[in-house]
Every structure is written in C-alpha cells, then in structure tokens.
C-alpha positions as CSV (number, residue, x, y, z in Angstrom):
1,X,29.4,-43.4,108.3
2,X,25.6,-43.2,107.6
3,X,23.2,-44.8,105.7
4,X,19.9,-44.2,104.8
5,X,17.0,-46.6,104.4
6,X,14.6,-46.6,101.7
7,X,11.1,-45.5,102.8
8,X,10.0,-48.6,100.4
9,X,12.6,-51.2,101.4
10,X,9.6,-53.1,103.4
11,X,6.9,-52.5,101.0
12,X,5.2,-55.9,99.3
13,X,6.3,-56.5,95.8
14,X,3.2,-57.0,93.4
15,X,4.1,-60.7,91.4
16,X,2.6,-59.6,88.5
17,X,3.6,-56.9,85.5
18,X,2.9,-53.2,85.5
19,X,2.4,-50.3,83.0
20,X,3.9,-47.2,83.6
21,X,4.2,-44.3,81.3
22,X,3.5,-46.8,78.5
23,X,6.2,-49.1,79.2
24,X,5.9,-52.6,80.8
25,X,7.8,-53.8,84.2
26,X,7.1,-57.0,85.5
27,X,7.1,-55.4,89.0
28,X,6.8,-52.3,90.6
29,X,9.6,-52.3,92.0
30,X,11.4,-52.5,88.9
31,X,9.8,-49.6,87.5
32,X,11.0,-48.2,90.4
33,X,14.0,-49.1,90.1
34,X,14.4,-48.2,86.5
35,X,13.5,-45.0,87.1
36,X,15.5,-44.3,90.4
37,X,18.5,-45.2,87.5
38,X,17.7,-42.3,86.0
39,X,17.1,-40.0,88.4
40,X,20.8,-41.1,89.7
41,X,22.6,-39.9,86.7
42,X,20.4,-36.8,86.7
43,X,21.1,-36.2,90.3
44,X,24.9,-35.9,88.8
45,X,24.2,-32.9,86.5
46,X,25.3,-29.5,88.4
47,X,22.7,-27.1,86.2
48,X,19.6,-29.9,87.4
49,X,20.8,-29.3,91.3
50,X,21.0,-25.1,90.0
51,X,17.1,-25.3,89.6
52,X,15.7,-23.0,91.8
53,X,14.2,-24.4,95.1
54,X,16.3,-27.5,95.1
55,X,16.4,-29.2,98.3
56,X,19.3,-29.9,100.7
57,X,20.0,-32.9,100.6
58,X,22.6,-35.7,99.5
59,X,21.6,-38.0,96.3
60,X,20.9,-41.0,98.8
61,X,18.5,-39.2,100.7
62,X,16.6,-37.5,97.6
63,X,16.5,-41.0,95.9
64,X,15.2,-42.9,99.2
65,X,12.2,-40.6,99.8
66,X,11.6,-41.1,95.6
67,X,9.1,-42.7,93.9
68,X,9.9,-42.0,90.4
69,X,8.7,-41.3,88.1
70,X,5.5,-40.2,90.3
71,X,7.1,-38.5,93.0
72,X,10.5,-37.5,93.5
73,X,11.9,-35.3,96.4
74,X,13.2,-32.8,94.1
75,X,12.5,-31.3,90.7
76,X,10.9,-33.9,88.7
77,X,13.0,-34.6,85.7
78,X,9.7,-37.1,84.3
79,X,7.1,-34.1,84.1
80,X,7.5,-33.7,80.3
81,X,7.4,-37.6,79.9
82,X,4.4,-37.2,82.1
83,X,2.3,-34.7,79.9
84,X,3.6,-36.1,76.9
85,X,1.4,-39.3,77.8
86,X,-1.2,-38.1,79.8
87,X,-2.0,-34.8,78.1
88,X,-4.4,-33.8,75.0
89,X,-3.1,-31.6,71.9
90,X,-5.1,-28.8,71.7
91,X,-8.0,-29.8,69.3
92,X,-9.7,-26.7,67.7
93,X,-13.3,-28.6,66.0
94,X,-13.9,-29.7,69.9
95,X,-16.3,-27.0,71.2
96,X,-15.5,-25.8,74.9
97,X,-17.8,-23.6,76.5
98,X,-17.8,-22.9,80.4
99,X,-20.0,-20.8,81.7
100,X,-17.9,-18.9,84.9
101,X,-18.4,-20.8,88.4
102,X,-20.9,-18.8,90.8
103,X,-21.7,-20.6,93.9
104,X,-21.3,-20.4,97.6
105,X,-19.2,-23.1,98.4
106,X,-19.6,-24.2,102.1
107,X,-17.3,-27.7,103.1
108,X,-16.9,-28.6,106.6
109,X,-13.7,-29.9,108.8
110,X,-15.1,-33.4,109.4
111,X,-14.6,-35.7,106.1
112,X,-12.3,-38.2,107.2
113,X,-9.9,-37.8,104.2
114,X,-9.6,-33.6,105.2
115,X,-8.9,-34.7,108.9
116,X,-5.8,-37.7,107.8
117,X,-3.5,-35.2,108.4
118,X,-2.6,-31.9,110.8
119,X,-1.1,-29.7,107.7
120,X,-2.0,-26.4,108.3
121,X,-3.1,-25.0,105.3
122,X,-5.3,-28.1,104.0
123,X,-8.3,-27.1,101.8
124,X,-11.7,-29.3,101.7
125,X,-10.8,-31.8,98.4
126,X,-14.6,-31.6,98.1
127,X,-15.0,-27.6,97.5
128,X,-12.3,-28.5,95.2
129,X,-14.0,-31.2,93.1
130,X,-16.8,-28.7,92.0
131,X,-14.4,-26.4,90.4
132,X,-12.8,-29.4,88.6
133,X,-15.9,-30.7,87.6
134,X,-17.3,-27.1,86.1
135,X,-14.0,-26.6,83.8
136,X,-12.8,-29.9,82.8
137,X,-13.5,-33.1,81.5
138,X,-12.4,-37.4,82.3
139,X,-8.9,-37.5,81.5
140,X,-8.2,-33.7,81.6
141,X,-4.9,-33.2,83.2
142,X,-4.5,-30.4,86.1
143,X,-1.6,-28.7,87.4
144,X,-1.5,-27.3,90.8
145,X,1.9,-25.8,91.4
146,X,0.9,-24.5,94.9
147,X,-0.7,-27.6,96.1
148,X,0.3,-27.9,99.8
149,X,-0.3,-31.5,101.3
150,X,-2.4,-32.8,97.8
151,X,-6.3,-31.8,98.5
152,X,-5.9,-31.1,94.1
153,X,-5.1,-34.6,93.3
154,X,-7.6,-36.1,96.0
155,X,-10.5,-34.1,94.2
156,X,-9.3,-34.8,90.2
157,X,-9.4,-38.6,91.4
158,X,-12.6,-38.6,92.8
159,X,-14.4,-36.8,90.1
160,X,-14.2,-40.6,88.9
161,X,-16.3,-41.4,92.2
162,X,-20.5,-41.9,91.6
163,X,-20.7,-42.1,95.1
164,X,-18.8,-39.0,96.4
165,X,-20.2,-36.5,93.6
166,X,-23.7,-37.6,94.0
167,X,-23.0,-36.7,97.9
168,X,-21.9,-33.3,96.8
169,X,-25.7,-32.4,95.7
170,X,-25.1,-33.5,92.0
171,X,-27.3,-36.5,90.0
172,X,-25.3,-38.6,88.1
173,X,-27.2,-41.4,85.0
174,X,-25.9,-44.6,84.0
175,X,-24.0,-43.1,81.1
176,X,-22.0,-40.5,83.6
177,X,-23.3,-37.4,82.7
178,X,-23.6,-35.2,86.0
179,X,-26.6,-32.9,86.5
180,X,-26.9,-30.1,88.7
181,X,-30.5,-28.0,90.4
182,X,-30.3,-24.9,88.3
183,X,-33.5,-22.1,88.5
184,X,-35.2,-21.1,85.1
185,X,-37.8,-19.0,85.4
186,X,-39.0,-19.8,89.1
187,X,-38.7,-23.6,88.1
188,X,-36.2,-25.9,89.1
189,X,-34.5,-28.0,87.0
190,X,-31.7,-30.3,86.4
191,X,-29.0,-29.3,83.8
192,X,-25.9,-31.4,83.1
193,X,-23.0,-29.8,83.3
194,X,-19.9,-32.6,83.6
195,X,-19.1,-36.1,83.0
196,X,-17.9,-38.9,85.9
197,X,-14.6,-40.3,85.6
198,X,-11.0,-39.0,87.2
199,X,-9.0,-36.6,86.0
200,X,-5.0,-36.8,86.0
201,X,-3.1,-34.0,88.1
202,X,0.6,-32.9,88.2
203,X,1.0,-31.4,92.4
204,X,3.9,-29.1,92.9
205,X,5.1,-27.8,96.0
206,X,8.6,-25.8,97.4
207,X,8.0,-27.0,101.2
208,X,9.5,-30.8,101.1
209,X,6.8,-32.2,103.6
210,X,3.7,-30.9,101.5
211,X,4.9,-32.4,98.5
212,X,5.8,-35.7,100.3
213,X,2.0,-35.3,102.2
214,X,1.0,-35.1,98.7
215,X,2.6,-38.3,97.2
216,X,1.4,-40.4,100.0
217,X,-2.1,-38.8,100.0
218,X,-2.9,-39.7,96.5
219,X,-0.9,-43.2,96.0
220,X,-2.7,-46.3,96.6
221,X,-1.6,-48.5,99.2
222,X,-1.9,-52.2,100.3
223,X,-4.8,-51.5,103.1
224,X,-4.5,-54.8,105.1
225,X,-0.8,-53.7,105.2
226,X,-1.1,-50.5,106.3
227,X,-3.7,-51.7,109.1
228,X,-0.8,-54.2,110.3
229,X,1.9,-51.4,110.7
230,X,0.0,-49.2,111.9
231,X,-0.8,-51.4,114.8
232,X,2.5,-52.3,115.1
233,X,3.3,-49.0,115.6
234,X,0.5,-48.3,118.2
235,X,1.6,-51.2,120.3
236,X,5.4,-50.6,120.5
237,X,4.4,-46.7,121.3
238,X,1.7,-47.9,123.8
239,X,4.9,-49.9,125.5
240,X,7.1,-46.7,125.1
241,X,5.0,-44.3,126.3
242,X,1.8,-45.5,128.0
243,X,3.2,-45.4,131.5
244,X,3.2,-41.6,130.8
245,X,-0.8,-41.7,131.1
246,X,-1.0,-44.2,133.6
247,X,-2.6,-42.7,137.3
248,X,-2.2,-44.0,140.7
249,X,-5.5,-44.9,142.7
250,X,-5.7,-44.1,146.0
251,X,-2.0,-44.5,147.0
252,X,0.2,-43.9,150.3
253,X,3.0,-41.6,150.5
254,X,5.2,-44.8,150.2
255,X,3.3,-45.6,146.8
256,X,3.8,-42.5,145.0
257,X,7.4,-42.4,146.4
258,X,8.0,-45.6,145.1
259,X,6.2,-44.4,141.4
260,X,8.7,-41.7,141.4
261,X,11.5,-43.9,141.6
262,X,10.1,-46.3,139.0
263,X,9.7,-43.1,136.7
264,X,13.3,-42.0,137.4
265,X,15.4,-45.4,137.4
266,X,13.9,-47.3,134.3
267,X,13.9,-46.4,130.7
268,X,9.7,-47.7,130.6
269,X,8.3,-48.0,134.1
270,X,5.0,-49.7,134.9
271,X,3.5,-48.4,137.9
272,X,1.3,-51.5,138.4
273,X,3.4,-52.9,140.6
274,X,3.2,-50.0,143.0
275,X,-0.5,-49.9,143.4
276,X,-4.1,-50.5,141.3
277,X,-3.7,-47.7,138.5
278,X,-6.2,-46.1,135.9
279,X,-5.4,-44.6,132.8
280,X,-6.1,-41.1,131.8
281,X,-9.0,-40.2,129.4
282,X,-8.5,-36.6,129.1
283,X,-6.9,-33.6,131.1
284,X,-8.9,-30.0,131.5
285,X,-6.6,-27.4,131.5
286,X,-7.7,-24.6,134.0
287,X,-6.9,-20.9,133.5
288,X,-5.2,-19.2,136.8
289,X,-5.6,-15.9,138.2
290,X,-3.4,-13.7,140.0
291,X,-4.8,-12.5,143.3
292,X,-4.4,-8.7,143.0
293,X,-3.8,-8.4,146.5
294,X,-1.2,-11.2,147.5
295,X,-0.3,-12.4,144.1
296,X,-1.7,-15.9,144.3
297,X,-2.5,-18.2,142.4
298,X,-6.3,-18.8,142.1
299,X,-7.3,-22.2,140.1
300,X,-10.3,-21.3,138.0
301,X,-11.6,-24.6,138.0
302,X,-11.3,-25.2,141.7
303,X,-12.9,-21.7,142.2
304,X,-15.3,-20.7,140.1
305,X,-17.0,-24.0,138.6
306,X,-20.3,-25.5,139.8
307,X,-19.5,-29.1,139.4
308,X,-23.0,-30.1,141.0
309,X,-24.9,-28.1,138.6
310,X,-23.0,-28.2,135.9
311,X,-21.6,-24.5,134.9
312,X,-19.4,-21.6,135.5
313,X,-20.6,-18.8,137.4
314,X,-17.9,-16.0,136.4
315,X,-18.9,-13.3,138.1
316,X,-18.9,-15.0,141.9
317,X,-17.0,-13.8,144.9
318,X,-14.8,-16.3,146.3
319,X,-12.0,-15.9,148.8
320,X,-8.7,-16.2,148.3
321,X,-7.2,-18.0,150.7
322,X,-3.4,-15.8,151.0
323,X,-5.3,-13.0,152.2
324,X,-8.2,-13.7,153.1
325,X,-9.9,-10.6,150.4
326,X,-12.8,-11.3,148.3
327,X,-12.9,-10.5,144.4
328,X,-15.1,-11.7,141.5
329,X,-13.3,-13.6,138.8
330,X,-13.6,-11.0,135.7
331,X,-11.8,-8.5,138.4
332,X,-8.7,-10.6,138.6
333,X,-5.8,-10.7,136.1
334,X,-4.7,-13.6,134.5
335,X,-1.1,-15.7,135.9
C-alpha cells in the first residue's frame, strides 16, 4: 500500500481570511481545500482524463502536487472561472494603438531570479517584460500556453515593480506612466509608452516539471520559512554526503587503508578520525592524451601546464615516459 503526501501538508496556515476568485475563505488552506473538492469529483469524469496531454498519474498524486484553483497538475478545470474574473470584455470606445516592437533586446545569464533554477530552456523574464509592457496595460491578462518553467508570469508581475522597470532603461513619474529615450529628429527624448502596475497571466505547459517550475516560480512564499528548510535541508545533506568531499592530509598507507574501510563499512563515514582532513573546494578536470606510440596515457595538466608562470604552453615537447618518444601536445590524440 502507498500513500502519498501532500507537498503542502507542512506549509503554515495564514490565521486570517482570504479572497480568492471573489469568494471569501477564512484560510488558505480552506480555499484549498474547497477547491481540491472539486477538482476530486472532476478527476472522476472519464471525457476530463480524455483531454489531450493528460498526465499519468493516479487522482492522489494529481491532487497532492495541486494548488487549485491556481495550479493544478493537470488540465485546469478553473481557467474559465479564472478569465471570467480577471479578464476585460472587449470595449470598442477604448482606443488601442501599438506601434510594432523594434529593438535589440540583449539580457544576460546573471539575474538571480534567471539563475533559481537549471531548466534548460529558461528565457530572461526581463527581455520579456518589455514586450509586455509595449502591448498591454495594469491588469491585462496574458496567456502563455508554451511557457516552460514561468519566465511569462515572473515578467507580467513585475511590470508592477518601479524598481525593476526603471533598471531596464525606462523612467517611471509618480503617477506610473513609463517613459522610454526615443530619437526625433537627431534629438533625444522621452516618450511614454506604458503604465506601472502587474499584469495577470494564465502559464500552460505539456512537460509536468515546467508547469510545476512555474507554479512555484510565481507563488509567494513565507521567506523566513523557506530560509529554515532550506537549511534544514543543507545540514542533513551536509551529514549525508559531506564525507564525499572530505581529503586526507598527509596520511600513511595505514591511514588511507583505514579511510577505505571507513568508506566501505558505514552508511556516513567521517574520516576525521583517521587523520587531519581538508575539504575540497573545487576539482580541475584534465584532458588525456593517447601516446601515439605506446598508447599511454599522458595527463595534460601534469604535462603541459606552467604552474610557476601561470599558463599552458600547447605546443611543447615533453616525453612520455612508456617509451621514452617526444611529441608536442596538438600531435597527440585524445584518450
């Protein structure tokens, strides 16, 4: 028999009420669990699990990963509810006129929200934030049915930011409106373009783990909580695994016999009892070449590097010591 655990079982429980798609809870767990009620009985209907791109899954695990009606680990049955609330009929008498988007938009790799997580097909939330600034308004709602690990949803909430959009080259006045540089005859000038405040997104994704990167990438979270698991989890992995990067200093045959045995006979050695130890910073990985003449193995880093002044001189002769031949490193063939 199995069982699965909520991903929200051990989450604090706010004391006081909360609003959610214009009805009042007086938690947030019970919204939750209101909603997780309905998701149940839809989880029941055969044509709902005949939607293409359905997950595998059994109805406990779809409804512990849930966070409904926000994010649910399968089709989500509270999208129409969702625009129904958020969204704007289309009003004719309100002018819209957007000029196309022509820039060169450069982000780097290094913002710390773009490096939170090692999906591989993340975009720059702040390349995205121009285009969502250019075409819509506060309060707009966006759809991204492509949207990977979430970058959409980051950018529509931060168009609400005065600091982040005023980083991004723009000038923002007390009443919101967002100016950019624009040239008019020769002259600069600063036109305005958008207004500050957040815009509302629906994210949409087939690959489970995106769409779950997504959910936890743009729902707020109790930081001081957050800070406390995580180094919860930091320590008991430290006391797994930290004997993995632990180095013996100096020791006798008998020490590193006795490591060995430590390493092999308990479930988490620690090899300070065998001898002083350090800890590993880093490791450089060296490539090896195959002598041509003996087929052995030449350690590029042992070979060909200059550690006394600092560089690589790749085009040296150095002997191999199997044969006893000489060859320069760009005539030898990789191991």
């Amino acid at each position: 028999m199995t069982t699965s655990q909520s991903l929200f079982s051990d989450e604090p429980k706010p004391s006081g009420p909360v609003e959610c798609l214009g009805q009042t809870f007086p938690s947030d767990e019970a919204r939750r669990e209101h909603y997780l009620a309905i998701l149940r009985e839809k989880l029941k209907d055969p044509a709902f699990r005949e939607i293409e791109g359905f997950p595998i899954g059994t109805d406990e695990d779809i409804l512990a990963l849930s966070d409904p009606p926000y994010y649910t680990a399968c089709p989500n049955p509270f999208i129409e509810e969702f625009i129904k609330y958020y969204g704007k009929p289309y009003e004719p008498s309100v002018p819209y006129n957007k000029e196309p988007f022509f820039a060169d938009i450069s982000e780097g790799k290094y913002d710390p929200l773009y490096k939170l997580h090692p999906y591989h097909t993340k975009v720059p939330h702040r390349a995205i934030i121009r285009y969502i600034l250019q075409y819509t308004a506060p309060g707009d709602l966006i759809q991204d049915a492509f949207a990977g690990s979430g970058a959409t949803g980051i950018a529509a909430q931060l168009c609400g930011n005065r600091e982040v959009v005023q980083s991004l080259g723009y000038k923002v006045d007390s009443d919101g409106i967002i100016y950019r540089e624009e040239l008019e005859d020769g002259k600069s000038k600063w036109s305005p373009f958008s207004m500050l405040g957040a815009r509302q997104s629906i994210l949409s994704d087939l690959s489970p783990i995106a769409s779950f990167i997504a959910y936890t990438y743009n729902t707020p979270s109790d930081t001081h909580q957050f800070q406390r698991d995580a180094q919860e989890i930091l320590k008991d992995t430290e006391d797994a695994t930290g004997w993995m990067f632990q180095t013996l200093h100096n020791p006798t045959s008998d020490q590193v016999l006795s490591a060995i045995a430590k390493i092999e006979s308990d479930e988490i050695p620690s090899l300070h009892t065998t001898c002083l130890t350090g800890r590993i910073n880093y490791t450089v990985w060296s490539d090896v070449f195959s002598c041509p003449e003996c087929a052995g193995d030449v350690v590029f880093w042992n070979s060909a590097v200059d550690k006394e002044g600092g560089k690589v001189e790749r085009s040296i002769s150095m002997p191999i010591v199997w044969c006893g031949t000489y060859k320069t490193v760009d005539g030898k063939e990789a191991a």
